[in-house]
N, C-alpha and C positions, 0 to 999 in steps of 0.2 A: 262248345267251350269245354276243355279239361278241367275237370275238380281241382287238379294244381294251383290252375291259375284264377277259381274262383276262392282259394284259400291261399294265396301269396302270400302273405307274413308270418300264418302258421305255419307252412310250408317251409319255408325259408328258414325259419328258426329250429324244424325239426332238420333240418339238410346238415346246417351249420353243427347241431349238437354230435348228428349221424357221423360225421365228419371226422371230429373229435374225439369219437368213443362210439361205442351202439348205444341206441333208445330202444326203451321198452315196444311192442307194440301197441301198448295199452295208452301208451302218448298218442300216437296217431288214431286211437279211436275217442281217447277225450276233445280231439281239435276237431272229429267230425260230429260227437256230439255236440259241443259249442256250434257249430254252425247250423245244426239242425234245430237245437233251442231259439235260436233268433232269428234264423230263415225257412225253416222248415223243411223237411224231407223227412227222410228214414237214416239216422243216424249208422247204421249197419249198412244200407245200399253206401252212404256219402264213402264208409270207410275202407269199404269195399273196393269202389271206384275206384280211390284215391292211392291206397297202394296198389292195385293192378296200375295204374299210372307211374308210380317212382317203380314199380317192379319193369316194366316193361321197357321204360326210356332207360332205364338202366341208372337210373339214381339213387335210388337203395338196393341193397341187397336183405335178405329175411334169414334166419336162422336161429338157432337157440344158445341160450349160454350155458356151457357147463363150466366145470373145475380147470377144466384148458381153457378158456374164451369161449369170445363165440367161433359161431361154427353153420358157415353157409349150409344152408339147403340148396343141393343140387338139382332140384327136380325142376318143372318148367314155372310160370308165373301163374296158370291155370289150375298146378295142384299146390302151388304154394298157397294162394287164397283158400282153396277148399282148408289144406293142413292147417292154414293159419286159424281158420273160423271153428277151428275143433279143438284146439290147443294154443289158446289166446296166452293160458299162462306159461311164463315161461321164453316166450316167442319175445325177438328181439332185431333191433332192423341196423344198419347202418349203411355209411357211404363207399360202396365199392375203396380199392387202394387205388390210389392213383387218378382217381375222379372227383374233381371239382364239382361242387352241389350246385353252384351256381350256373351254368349253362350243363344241356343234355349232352353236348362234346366233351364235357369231361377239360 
């Protein structure tokens, strides 16, 4: 089972804000520490998981904000989690252009 779909409404609502504007990445590791307080795991594996999942289906995108916007990270989904996990501040995620968060077709 994908961590997506074991966190659907967090999920869902971080898509929907992604959507709208970028989210911190610091959102998406607060929604996998909540699910690690009350189901268990390792908070860092869940958040891990969770965006190589929206990275990979192509539902978020990762990158940083400066004085222009944000600003994709071009690199693959493999060194974005590494960069992500070393530079958490700062680090900021949204919804591709043109793709709908609600199905992986966009």
């Amino acid at each position: 089972m994908r961590m997506r779909d074991v966190l659907t409404a967090s999920v869902g609502e971080l898509l929907a804000e992604g959507e709208a504007d970028w989210v911190m990445v610091d959102s998406l590791i607060g929604t996998a520490e909540e699910h690690a307080e009350v189901h268990g795991g390792d908070s860092r594996d869940i958040s891990v998981e969770l965006l190589g999942e929206l990275l990979t289906e192509g539902l978020m995108e990762i990158g940083d904000l400066r004085e222009s916007g944000f600003e994709a990270w071009t690199c693959s989904v493999e060194e974005s989690l590494a960069r992500s996990s070393t530079r958490r501040a700062g680090s900021a995620a949204r919804v591709p252009a043109g793709r709908s968060p609600r199905t992986p077709q966009g």
